[in-house]
C-alpha positions as CSV (number, residue, x, y, z in Angstrom):
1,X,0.0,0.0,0.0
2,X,2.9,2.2,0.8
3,X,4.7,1.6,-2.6
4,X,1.4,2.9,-4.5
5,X,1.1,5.8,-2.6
6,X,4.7,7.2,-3.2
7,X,4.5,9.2,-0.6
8,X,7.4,11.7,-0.6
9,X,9.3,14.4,2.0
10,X,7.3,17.4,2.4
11,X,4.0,15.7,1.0
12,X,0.7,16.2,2.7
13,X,-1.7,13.7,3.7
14,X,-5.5,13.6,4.9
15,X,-6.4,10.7,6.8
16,X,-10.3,10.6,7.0
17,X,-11.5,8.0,10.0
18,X,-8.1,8.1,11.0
19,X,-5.9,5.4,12.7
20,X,-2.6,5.4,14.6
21,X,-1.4,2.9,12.4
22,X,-1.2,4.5,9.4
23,X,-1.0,7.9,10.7
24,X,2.7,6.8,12.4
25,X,3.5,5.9,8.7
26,X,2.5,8.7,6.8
27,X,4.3,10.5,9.8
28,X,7.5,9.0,8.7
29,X,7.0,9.0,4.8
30,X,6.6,12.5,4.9
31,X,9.4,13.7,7.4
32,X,9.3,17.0,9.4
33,X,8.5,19.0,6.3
34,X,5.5,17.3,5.0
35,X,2.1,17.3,7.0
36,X,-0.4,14.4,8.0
37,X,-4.2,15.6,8.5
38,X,-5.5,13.2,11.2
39,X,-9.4,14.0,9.8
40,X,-12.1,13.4,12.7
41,X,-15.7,13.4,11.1
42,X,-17.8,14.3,14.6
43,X,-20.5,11.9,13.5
44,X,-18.3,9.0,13.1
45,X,-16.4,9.4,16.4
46,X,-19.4,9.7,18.5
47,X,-21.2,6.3,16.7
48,X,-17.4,4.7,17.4
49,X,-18.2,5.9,20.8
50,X,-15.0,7.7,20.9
51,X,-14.1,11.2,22.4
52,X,-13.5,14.0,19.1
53,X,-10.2,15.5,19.8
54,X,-9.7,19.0,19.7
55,X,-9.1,20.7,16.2
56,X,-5.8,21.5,15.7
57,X,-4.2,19.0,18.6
58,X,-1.1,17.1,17.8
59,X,-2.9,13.5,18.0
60,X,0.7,11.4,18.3
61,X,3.2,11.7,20.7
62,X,6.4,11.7,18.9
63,X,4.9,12.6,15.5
64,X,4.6,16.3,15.4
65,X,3.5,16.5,11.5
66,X,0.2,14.6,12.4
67,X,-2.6,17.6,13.4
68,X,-6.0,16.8,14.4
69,X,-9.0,18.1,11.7
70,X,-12.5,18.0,12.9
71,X,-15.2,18.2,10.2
72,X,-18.5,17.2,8.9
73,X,-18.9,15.1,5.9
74,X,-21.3,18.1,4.2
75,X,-18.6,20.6,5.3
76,X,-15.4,19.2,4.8
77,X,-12.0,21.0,4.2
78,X,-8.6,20.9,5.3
79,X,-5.9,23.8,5.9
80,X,-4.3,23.5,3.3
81,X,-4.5,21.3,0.3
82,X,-3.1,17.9,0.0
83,X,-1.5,15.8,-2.4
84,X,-3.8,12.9,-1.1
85,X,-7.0,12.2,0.6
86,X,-7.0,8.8,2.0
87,X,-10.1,7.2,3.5
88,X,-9.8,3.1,4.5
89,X,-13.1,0.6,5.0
90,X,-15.4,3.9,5.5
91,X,-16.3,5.3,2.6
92,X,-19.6,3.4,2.9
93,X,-20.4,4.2,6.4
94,X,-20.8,7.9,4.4
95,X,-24.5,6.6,3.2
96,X,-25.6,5.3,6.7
97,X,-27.8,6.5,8.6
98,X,-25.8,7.7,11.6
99,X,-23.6,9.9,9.5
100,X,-26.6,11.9,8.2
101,X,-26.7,10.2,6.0
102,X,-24.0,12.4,4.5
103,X,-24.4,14.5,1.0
104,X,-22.1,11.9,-0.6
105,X,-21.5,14.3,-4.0
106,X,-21.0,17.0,-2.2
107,X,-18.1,15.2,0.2
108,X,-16.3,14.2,-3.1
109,X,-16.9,17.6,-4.7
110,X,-15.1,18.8,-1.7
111,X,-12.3,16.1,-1.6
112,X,-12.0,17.0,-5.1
113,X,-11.2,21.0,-3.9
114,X,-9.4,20.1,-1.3
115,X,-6.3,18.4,-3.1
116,X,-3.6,19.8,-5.5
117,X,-4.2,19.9,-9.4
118,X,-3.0,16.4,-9.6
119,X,-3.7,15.3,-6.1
120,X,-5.1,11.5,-5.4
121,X,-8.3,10.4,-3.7
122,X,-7.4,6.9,-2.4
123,X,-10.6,4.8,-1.3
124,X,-10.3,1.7,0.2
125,X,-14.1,-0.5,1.5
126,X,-15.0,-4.1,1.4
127,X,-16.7,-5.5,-1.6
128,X,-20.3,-5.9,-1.8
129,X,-22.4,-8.3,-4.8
130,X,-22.0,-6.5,-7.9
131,X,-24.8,-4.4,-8.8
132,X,-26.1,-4.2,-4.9
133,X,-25.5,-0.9,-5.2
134,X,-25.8,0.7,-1.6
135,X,-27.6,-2.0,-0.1
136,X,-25.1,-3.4,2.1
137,X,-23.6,-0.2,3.4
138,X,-25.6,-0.1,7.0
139,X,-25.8,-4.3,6.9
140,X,-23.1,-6.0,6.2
141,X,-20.8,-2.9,6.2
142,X,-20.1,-2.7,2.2
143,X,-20.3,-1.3,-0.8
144,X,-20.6,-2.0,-4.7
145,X,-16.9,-1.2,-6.5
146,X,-19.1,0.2,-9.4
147,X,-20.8,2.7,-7.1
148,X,-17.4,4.3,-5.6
149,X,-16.0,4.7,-9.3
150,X,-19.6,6.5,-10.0
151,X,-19.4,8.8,-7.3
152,X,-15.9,9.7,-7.8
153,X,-16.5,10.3,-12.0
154,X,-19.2,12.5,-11.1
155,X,-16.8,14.6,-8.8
156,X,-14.2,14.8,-11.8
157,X,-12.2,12.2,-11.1
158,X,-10.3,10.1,-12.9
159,X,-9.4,6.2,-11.6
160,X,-5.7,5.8,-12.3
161,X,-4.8,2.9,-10.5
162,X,-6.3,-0.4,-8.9
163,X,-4.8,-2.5,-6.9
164,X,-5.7,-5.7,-5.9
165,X,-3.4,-6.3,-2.9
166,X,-6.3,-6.6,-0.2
167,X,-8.4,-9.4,-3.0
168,X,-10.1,-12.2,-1.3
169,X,-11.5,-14.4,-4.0
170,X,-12.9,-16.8,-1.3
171,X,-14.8,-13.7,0.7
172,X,-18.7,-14.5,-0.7
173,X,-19.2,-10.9,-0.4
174,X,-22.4,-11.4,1.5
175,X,-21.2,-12.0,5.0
176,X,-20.8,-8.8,7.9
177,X,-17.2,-7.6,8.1
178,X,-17.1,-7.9,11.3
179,X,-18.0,-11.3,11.9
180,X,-16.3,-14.9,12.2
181,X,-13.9,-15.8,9.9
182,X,-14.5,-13.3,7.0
183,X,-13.1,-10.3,9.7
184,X,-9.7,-8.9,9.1
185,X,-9.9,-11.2,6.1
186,X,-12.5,-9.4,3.6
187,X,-12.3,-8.6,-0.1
188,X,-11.3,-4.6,-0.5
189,X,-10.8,-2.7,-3.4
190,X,-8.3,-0.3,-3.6
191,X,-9.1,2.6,-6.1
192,X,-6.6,5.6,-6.6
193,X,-8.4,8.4,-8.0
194,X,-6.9,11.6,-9.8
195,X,-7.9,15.0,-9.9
196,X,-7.0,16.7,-13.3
């Protein structure tokens, strides 16, 4: 995952749902002059059950280039603009009922203004049936490929790379993510989308 994103010195990264995990990564990719936007959407955090950190907090001891945002899906920016927007396993909580449910084209429309001419929109979810559509998003915790690389056309994007390093062939696609022996071990998509 590392190797596609080519992340470089002095690069800036938002993290949307984020995670220490990655965030200590990105930390490092980027170095001391680069920037990594720990992105806290208040809706999520509070169905996590999960206490919103403070805007503009340093979320990582030890990692001083990784600043707390606090947004809304409808309403979300960043301080400056980044060379990619990465969100992992949630872009289908986006159409549940707990975030809003969230104005989905009007979060990517934003994404889309909030990166660099050339900037990547990296979206990672588990695979749902092909042609479910949004049916799974708030059952089973997925979402139909075909449907992410709709929403991100409309936006202006344009998909430049797939990866298929997070596959599971033997994942039936039906089954909840979080549940016996398909969790940790679903099939994800990996889409890397461009703006112009």
């Amino acid at each position: 995952m590392l190797a596609l994103l080519d992340l470089r010195p002095g690069a800036t990264i938002a993290d949307i749902w984020p995670g220490d995990y990655w965030d200590r990564l990105f930390s490092t990719l980027v170095g001391s002059t680069g920037k990594v936007y720990a992105v806290h959407f208040v809706e999520g955090d509070k169905d996590d059950k999960i206490v919103t950190p403070p805007s503009g907090s340093k979320s990582l001891p030890g990692h001083d280039n990784v600043t707390v945002v606090v947004s809304h899906p409808n309403r979300f920016s960043l301080p400056t603009r980044a060379d990619i927007v990465w969100i992992r396993q949630n872009y289908h909580d986006l159409y549940d009922r707990f975030m809003g449910p969230a104005d989905v084209a009007a979060f990517n429309r934003a994404v889309f203004q909030s990166l660099k001419p050339g900037g990547r929109f990296v979206v990672i979810d588990h695979v749902a049936p092909a042609g479910s559509g949004l049916r799974s998003t708030d059952t089973t915790h997925r979402i139909d490929p075909e449907r992410v690389k709709a929403d991100a056309a409309r936006a202006g994007f344009r998909l430049v790379a797939v990866s298929d390093v997070l596959r599971n062939p033997a994942d039936p696609h039906t089954a909840t993510v979080f549940e016996g022996p398909i969790r940790g071990h679903t099939d994800q998509f990996v889409y890397v989308f461009k703006r112009p």
